[in-house]
C-alpha positions as CSV (number, residue, x, y, z in Angstrom):
1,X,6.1,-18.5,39.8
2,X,9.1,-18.0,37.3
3,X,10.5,-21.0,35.1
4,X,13.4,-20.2,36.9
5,X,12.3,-20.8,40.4
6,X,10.1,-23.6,39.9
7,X,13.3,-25.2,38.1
8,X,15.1,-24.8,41.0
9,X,12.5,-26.2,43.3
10,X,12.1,-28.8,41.2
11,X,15.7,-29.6,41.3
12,X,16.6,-29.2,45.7
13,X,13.0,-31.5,45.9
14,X,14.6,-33.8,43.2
15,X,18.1,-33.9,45.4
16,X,16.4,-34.5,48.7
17,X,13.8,-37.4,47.4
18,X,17.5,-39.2,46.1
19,X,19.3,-38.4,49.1
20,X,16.6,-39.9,51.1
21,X,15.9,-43.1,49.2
22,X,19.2,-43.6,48.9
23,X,20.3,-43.2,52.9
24,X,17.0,-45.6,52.8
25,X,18.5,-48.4,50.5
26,X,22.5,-47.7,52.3
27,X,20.4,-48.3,55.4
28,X,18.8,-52.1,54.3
29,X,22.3,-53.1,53.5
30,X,23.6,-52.3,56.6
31,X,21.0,-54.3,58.3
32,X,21.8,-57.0,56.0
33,X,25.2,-57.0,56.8
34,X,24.3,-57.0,60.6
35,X,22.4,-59.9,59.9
36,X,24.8,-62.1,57.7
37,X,27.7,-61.3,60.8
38,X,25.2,-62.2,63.4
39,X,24.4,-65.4,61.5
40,X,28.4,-66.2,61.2
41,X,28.2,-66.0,64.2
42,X,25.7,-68.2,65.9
43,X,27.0,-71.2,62.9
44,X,30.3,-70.8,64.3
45,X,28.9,-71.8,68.0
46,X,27.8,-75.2,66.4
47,X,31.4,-76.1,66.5
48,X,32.5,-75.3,69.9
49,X,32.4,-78.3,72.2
50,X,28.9,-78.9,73.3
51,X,28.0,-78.5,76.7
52,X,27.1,-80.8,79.4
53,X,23.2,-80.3,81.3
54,X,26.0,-78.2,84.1
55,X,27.5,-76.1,81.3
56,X,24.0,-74.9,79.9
57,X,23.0,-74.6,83.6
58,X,25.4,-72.5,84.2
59,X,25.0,-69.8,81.4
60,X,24.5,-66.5,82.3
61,X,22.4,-65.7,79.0
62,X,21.6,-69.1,77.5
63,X,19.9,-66.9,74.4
64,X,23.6,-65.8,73.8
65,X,24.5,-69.5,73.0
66,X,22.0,-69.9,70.3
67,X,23.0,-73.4,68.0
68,X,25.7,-74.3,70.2
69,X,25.8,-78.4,70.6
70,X,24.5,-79.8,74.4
71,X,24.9,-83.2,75.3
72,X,22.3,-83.9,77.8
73,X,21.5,-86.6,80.6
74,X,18.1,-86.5,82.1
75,X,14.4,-87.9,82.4
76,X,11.5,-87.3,80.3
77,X,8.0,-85.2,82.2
78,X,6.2,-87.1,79.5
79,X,3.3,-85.7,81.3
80,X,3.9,-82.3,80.3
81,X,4.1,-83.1,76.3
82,X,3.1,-81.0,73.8
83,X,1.6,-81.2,70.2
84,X,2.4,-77.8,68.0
85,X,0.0,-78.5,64.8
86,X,0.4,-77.3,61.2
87,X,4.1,-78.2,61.5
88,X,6.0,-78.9,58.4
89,X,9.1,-81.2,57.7
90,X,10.3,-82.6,54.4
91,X,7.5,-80.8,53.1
92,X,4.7,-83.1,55.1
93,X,2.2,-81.6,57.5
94,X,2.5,-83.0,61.0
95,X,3.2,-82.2,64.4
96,X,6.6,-80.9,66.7
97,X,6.5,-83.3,69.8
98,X,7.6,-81.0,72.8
99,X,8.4,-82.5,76.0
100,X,10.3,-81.4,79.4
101,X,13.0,-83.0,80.2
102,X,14.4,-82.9,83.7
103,X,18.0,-82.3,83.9
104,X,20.7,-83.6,86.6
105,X,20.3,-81.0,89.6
106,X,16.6,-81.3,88.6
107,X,16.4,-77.4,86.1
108,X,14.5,-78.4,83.4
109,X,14.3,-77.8,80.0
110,X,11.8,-77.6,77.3
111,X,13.3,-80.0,74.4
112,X,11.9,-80.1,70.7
113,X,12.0,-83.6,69.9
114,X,11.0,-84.1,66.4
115,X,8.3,-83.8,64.2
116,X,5.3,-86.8,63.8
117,X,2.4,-87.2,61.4
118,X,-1.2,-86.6,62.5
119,X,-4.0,-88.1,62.3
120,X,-6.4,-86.3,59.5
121,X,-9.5,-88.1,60.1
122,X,-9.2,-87.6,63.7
123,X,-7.9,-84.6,64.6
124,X,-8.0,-85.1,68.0
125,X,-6.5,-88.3,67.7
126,X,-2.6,-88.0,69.2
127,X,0.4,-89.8,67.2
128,X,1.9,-93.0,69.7
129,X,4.9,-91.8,71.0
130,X,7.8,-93.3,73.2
131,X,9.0,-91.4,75.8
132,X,11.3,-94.1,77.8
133,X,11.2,-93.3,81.8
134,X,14.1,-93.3,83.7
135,X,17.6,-91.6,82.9
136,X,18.9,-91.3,79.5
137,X,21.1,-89.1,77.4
138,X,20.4,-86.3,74.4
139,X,22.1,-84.7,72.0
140,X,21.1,-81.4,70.3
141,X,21.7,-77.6,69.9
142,X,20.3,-74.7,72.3
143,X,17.2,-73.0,70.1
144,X,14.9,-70.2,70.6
145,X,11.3,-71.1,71.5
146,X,9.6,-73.0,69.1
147,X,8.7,-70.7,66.5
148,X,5.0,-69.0,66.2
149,X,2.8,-69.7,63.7
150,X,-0.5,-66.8,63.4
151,X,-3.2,-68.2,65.3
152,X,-6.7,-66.2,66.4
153,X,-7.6,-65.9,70.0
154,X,-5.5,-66.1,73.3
155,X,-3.3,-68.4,74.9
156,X,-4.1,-71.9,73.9
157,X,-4.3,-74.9,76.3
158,X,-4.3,-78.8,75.7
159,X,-2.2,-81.3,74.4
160,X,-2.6,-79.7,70.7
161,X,-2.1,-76.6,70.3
162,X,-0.4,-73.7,67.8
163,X,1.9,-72.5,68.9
164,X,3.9,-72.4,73.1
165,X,5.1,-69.5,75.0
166,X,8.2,-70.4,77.2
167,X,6.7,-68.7,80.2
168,X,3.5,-69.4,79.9
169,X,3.5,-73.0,79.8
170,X,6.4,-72.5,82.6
171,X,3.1,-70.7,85.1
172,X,0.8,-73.3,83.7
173,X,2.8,-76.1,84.1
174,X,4.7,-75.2,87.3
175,X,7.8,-75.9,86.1
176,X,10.6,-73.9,86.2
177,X,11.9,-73.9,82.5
178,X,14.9,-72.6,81.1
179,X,14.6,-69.5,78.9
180,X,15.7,-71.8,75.5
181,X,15.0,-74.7,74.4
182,X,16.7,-77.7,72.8
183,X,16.1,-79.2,69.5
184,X,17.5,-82.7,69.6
185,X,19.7,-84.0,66.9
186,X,20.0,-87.7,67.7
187,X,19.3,-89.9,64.6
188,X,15.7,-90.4,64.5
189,X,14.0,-93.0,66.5
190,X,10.7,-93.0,69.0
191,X,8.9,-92.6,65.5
192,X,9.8,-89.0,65.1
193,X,11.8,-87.4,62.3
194,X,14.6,-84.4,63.4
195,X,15.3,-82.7,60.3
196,X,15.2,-79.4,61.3
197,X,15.2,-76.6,58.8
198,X,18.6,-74.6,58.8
199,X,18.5,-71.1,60.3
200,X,19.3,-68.7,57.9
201,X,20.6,-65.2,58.0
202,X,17.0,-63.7,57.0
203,X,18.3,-60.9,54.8
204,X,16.5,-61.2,51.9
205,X,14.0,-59.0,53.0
206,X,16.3,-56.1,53.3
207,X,17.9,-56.3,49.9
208,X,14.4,-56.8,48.3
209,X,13.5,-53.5,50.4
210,X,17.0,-51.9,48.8
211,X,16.6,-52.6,45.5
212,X,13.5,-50.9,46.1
213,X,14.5,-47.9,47.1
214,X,17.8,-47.7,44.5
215,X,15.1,-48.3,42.0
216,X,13.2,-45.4,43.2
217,X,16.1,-43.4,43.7
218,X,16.8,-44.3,39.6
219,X,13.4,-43.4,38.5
220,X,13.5,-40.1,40.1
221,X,17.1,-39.4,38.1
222,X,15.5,-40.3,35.0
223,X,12.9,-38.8,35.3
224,X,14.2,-35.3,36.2
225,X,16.3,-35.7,33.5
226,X,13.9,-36.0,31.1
227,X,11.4,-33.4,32.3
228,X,13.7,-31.5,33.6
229,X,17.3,-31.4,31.5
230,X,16.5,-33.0,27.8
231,X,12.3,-31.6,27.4
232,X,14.1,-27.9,28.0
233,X,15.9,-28.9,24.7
234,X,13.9,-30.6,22.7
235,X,11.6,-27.8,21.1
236,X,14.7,-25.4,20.2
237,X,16.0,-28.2,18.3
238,X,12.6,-28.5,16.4
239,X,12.3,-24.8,15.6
């Protein structure tokens, strides 16, 4: 192969390798953006009016409505309670207390009620909690399902467990669950703690993958320069 023609295909594979990482890095920030308006968006719901146990009934798409204040009246299925372990809050390791709670026109919905300490000695050992019968009233914001932490094996059972699928524990408890949940927001009391980490836009990720690939768009500039453009000149100037 001529100089010439390996200069040139040098060159068009130089051009497409930059073309590509950069579409790849333009790419991240436009998921990043996508993200940050999506994330505007669900922290603006959190100052709409909150809803009543009807209004959230009534949703056509209650994942649609994600951080929007509810104001609820309804009964504990204390019964039905839940322990999701390795759960952190202000840095401590504890549990999430997850309970039913049974809603005027009896729907129910699964309500993250705060976060307790566990017994380390005793693993098996669950944290006193008060769960008042009869009715009372809730305030919080619609949420996802609790989030999942990486566990090994299959569905788990028991008061303790890793982590709780909405639909799973909706078949194995026989109720009929809503597809969100709600993580209270009253002032702490029952001996549980409810400061819940803010939800965040999670685009940090992307621009850590875009600097990545401007990086690599750079390197492969500089480097063609180099070997390419200034190495062509550099032994005529010696001679």
């Amino acid at each position: 192969m001529s100089l010439r023609w390996r200069f040139l295909l040098l060159t068009l594979s130089a051009l497409l390798a930059v073309s590509v990482t950069l579409a790849l890095g333009r790419w991240q920030l436009s998921r990043a953006a996508q993200k940050e308006a999506l994330h505007a968006s669900v922290l603006a719901r959190a100052d709409l009016p909150a809803l009543d146990a009807a209004a959230l009934v009534a949703l056509a798409d209650p994942t649609r409505e994600l951080q929007r204040r509810v104001r609820l009246r309804g009964s504990w299925l204390a019964q039905h309670t839940v322990f999701l372990d390795n759960r952190q809050m202000n840095d401590k390791q504890g549990l999430y207390v997850i309970t039913p709670m049974q809603l005027d026109g009896g729907v129910v919905v699964l309500v993250q009620r705060g976060w307790v300490a566990r017994n380390f000695i005793d693993r098996t050992s669950l944290p006193a909690l008060q769960s008042p019968a009869g009715v009372l009233e809730i305030e919080g914001r619609i949420a996802a399902a609790p989030s999942r932490l990486y566990q090994f094996g299959g569905a788990e059972t028991g008061r303790i467990r890793q982590n709780l699928d909405l639909a799973a524990f909706s078949a194995e408890s026989g109720l009929a669950l809503l597809p969100v949940s709600v993580q209270q927001t009253d002032a702490a009391s029952d001996g549980l703690l409810r400061e819940w980490p803010l939800v965040g836009a999670g685009v940090e990720t992307h621009y850590g993958y875009a600097f990545q690939w401007f990086a690599l768009s750079a390197l492969i500039i500089a480097l063609y320069v180099w070997f390419q453009i200034v190495r062509r000149f550099i032994p005529s100037r010696r001679a």
